[in-house]
N, C-alpha and C positions, 0 to 999 in steps of 0.2 A: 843627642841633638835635642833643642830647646823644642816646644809646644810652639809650633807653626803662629802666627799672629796673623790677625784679620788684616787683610790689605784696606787701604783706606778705600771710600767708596765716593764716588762723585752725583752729583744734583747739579741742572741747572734750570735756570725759570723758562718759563714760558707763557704765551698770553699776555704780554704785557700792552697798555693802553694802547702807547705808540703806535704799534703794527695795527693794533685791531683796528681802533678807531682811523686810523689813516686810509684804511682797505676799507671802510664803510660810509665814505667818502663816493668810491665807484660801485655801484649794484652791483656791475659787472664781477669784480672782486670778492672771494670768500673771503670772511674776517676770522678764519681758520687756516688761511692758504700758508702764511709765514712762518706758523707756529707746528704746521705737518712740517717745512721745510728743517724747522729747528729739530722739531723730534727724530726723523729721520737720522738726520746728520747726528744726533745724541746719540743714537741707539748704533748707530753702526762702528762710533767710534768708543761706545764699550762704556758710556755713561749710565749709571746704576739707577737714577728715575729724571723725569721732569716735575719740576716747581711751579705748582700756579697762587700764587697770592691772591688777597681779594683786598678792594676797599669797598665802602657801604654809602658812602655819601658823596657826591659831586664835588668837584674842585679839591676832593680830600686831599692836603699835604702836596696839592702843586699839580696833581695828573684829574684827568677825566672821571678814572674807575677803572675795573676790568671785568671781563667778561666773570659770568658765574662757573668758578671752577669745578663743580661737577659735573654742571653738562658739557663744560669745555674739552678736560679731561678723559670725560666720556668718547669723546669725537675723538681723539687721540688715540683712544685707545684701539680702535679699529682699521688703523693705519699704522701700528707697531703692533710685534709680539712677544718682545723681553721687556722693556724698559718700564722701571716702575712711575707710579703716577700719583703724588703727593698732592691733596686737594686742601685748601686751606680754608676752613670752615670754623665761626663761630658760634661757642655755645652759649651766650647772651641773649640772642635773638633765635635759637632755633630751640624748636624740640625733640628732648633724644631718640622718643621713637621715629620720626622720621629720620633723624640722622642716623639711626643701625641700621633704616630700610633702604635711606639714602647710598651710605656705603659699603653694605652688602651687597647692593644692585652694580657699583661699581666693581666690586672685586669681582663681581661673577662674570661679568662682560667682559673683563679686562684677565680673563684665566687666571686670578691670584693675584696682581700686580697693584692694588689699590692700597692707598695709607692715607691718614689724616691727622693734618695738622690742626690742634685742635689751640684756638686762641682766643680770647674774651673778651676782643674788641675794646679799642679804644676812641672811637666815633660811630655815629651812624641811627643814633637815638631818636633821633627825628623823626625817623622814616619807619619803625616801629610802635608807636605809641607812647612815648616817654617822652616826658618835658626834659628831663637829667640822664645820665648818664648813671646808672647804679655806680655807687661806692667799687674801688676793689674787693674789699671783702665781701661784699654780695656778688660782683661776677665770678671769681675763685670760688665760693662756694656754691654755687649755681654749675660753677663746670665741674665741680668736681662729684655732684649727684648726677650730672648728665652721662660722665664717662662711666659710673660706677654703674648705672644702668643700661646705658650703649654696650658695654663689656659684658652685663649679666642679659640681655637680649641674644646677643653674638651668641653665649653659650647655653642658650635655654632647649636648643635642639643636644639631646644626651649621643652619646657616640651608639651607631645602630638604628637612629631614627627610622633612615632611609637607604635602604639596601635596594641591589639589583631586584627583578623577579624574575629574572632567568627568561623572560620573552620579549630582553630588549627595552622594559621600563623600568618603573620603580616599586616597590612598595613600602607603605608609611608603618609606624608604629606609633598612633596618637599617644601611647603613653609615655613617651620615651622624650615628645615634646613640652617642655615644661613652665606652666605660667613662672613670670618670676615677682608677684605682688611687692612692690617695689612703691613703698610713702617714703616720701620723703619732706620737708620745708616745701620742697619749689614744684617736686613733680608726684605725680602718684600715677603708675603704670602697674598694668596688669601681668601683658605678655600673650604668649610666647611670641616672638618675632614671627612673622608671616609669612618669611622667602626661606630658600633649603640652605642648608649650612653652607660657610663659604667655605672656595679652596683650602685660604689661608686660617679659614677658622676665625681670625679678627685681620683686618687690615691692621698694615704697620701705625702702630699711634705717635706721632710726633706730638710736641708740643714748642708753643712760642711762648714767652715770658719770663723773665729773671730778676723781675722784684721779687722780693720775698714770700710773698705768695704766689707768686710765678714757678720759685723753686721746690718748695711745697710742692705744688702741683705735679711737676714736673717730677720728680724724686718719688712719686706715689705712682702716677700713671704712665708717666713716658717711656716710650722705648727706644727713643730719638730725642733731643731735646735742639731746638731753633735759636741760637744765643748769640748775639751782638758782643764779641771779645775785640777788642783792638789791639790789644797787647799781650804779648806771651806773660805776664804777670796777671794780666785782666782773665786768662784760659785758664792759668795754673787753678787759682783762689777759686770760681766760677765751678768748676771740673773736681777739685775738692768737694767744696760744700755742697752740692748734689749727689754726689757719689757716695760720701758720709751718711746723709740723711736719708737718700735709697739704700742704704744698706742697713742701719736702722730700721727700717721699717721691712726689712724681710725680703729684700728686691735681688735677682742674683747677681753675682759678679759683676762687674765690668757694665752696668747699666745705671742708666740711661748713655747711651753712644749721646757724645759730643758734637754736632753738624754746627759748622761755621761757614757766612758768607764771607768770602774771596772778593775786593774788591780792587781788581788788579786792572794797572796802566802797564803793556809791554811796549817792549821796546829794541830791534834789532840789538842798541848797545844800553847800557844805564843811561845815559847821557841824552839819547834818546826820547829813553822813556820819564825820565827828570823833568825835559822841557815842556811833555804833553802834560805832566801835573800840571806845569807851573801856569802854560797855555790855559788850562781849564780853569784854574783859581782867580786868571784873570779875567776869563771872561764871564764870572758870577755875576749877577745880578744881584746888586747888594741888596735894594730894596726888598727880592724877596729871599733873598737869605738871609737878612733879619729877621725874617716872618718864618724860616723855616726854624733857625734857628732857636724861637720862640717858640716853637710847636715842638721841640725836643726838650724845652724846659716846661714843658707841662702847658702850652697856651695862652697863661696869664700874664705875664711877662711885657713890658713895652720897651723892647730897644730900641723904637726909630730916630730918637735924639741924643744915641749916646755916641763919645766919638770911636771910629773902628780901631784904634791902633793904641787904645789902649783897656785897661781889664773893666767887664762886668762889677759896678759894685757890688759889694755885699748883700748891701740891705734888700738888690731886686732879684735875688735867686730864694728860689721859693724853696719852704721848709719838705721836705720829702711825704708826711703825712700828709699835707695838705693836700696834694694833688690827685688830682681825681683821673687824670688821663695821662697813660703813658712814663710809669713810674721809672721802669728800665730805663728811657731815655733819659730821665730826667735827672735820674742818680749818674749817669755816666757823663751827660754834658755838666750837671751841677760839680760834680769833680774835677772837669777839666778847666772850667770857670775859676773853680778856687786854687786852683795849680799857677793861675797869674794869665791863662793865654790871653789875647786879646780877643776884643770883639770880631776881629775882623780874622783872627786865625780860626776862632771857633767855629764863624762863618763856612769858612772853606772845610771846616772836619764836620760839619752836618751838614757836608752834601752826600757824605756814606753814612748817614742816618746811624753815628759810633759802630757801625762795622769796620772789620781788620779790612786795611788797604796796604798796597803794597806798590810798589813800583821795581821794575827792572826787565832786563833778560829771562827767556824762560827759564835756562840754568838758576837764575839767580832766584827769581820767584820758585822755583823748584826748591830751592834750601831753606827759606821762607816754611813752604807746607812740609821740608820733612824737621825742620826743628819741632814745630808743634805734632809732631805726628809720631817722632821717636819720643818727647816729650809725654806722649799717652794723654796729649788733650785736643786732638783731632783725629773723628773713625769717620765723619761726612763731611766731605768738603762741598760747597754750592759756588761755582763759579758759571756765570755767565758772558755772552760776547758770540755765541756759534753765528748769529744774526749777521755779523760784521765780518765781510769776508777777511778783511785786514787781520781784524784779532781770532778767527774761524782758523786763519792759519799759524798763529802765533800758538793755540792750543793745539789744535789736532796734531801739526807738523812737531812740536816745540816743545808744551809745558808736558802732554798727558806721555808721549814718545820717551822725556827725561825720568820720568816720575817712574813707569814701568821697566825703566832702566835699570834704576836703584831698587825695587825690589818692592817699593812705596804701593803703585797702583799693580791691580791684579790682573791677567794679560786675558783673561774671560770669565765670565760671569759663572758660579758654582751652583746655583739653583733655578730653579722653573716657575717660582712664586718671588716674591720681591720680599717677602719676608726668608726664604729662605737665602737669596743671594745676600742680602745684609749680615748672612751669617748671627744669627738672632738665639739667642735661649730659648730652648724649648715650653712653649706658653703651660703654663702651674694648670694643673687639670681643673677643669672647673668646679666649684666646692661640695656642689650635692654630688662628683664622684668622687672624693677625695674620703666624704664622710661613709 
């Protein structure tokens, strides 16, 4: 018999503008009330953590904002007790010693279930002190001294710190706690981190980004990687070249795990679920899907006078270096631009900001996640919709019921930390005990 394989693991968001800001609307209303509703209902039907995103600036990309996802997740985490809790936090605008204190604090509250998506912002300069927006190569290497010191913080407490004392507390060994003198370009940290070792040792480290220095990144530190794929060719290539390069670089097997958002329309029959695309396509707002649309080609861009139904010139899609925001986007709509689509189809495909979308029957969307998943370029799927009773039973009843069917999803959770349930490699001991 073959080496058991990891059952694919599920994510879906939570905290979204929508509910919050709508419930803050009435005092009366917690702007937490919807999102315990969502978590709940995640946790009992065997989903593997909650997603909270974040934006930095008002009006960002069409929404409000969202709440801040460590305190948000925080609140969560006291009304669940398996479900993990991925917080989406940038390392441009923060600094790492509060981000190890930051989510260390979370894992410990949350019994082990804390991770971080760690991503280098592409708005929100304003509101920081910055006229611009750093270059990519200054945020990528700004995040990448933040992680290396957030991970050397995590493990600056040596194994034995902190032992029982036999009367019900603890006792310390300050030797055992170890500065980590950490210069760097961006940061110069002393150490040792301040709070007691966590559960999980390091929360799970995701990452978002798939320009090239996204991948980088990503292939060095992640243990999760956040990728916009649309197409089983766009997962193949994507799922190679990181995999390649994390392994290169001394990373073990089968890492960074692949997480892909699911951006699914069901539908009792296909036919169904066909007409609610078409429904939605139609009732776009062209004005500002040209404006969204614009803000997945990097911002610079003016299509208000071009006509919808037929292609993007050449000369107005901007060169890939040049852009300073939002690269990933910009090379996947730039690509679909030069493939011939029209203004007006690209319109309708950046309303899944180049996330995979699907449309059908649960069976069908079921065949969907296990091609890429027998394929070996899907271990996280993020699908959301629990909020929507409609689609609430379209998953619970439908997609998650088929998938554990086929042998796809896993029928319960194998760990008590959420890095242990991810089924994770066991973290490289940390270097002064290795030496």
């Amino acid at each position: 018999m073959g080496a058991r394989r990891r059952p694919l693991k599920t994510v879906t968001g939570v905290g979204g503008a929508v509910s919050v800001y709508g419930a803050a609307i009435d005092p009366t209303v917690s702007t937490v009330a919807s999102s315990i509703e969502v978590a709940k209902i995640a946790e009992d039907n065997g989903f593997d953590a909650l997603f909270a995103a974040d934006l930095l600036s008002f009006g960002a990309q069409g929404a409000i904002g969202a709440q801040e996802p460590l305190i948000f997740l925080a609140a969560l985490s006291a009304v669940t007790s398996r479900i993990g809790l991925i917080a989406t936090v940038t390392t441009t605008f923060h600094h790492p010693y509060n981000l190890a204190r930051l989510f260390g604090t979370l894992d410990h509250v949350s019994n082990g279930r804390a991770a971080w998506n760690a991503v280098t912002s592409s708005l929100g300069e304003e509101n920081y002190g910055a006229e611009e927006l750093p270059s990519p190569e200054q945020r990528y290497a700004r995040a990448a001294e933040s992680l290396e010191i957030v991970h050397a913080l995590f493990d600056s407490w040596g194994q034995g710190a902190l032992t029982p004392d036999g009367r019900g507390g603890a006792r310390l060994d300050p030797e055992l706690v170890r500065p980590i003198d950490y210069v760097g370009e961006y940061f110069t940290v002393r150490g040792p981190l301040n709070i007691p070792p966590l559960p999980q040792r390091r929360p799970v480290q995701f990452q978002a980004g798939q320009s090239a220095a996204g991948i980088e990144l990503g292939a060095r530190f992640a243990e999760v990687v956040f990728t916009s794929l649309a197409t089983l060719e766009d997962a193949h290539a994507y799922t190679a070249r990181v995999r390649e390069r994390a392994a290169r670089l001394g990373r073990p097997e089968g890492l960074p795990l692949i997480m892909s958002s699911l951006h699914a329309t069901f539908g009792a029959t296909e036919a169904e679920a066909l007409e609610s695309v078409r429904a939605r396509a139609e009732a776009i707002d062209l004005d500002a899907g040209r404006a969204g649309l614009a803000d997945m080609l990097g911002g610079g861009v003016d299509l208000s006078g071009l006509p919808l139904d037929r292609p993007i010139p050449e000369a107005l899609l901007p060169e890939l270096a040049s852009v300073n925001r939002r690269r990933g986007r910009v090379e996947i709509f730039g690509r679909l631009a030069r493939s011939g689509k029209t203004l007006r189809e690209l319109i309708v495909a950046a309303q899944d900001t180049g996330h995979w979308a699907a449309a059908g029957t649960p069976e069908q969307l079921a065949d969907a996640i296990q091609e890429r998943y027998d394929a070996g370029v899907l271990d996280v799927l993020s699908i959301s919709g629990l909020a929507d009773p409609r689609t609430r039973d379209f998953l619970v009843n439908g997609l998650l019921p088929e998938l554990r069917r086929r042998g796809v999803l896993g029928v319960e959770q194998v760990g008590d930390t959420l890095r242990a349930n991810l089924e994770l490699p066991e973290l490289a001991a940390p270097a002064e005990a290795v030496a």
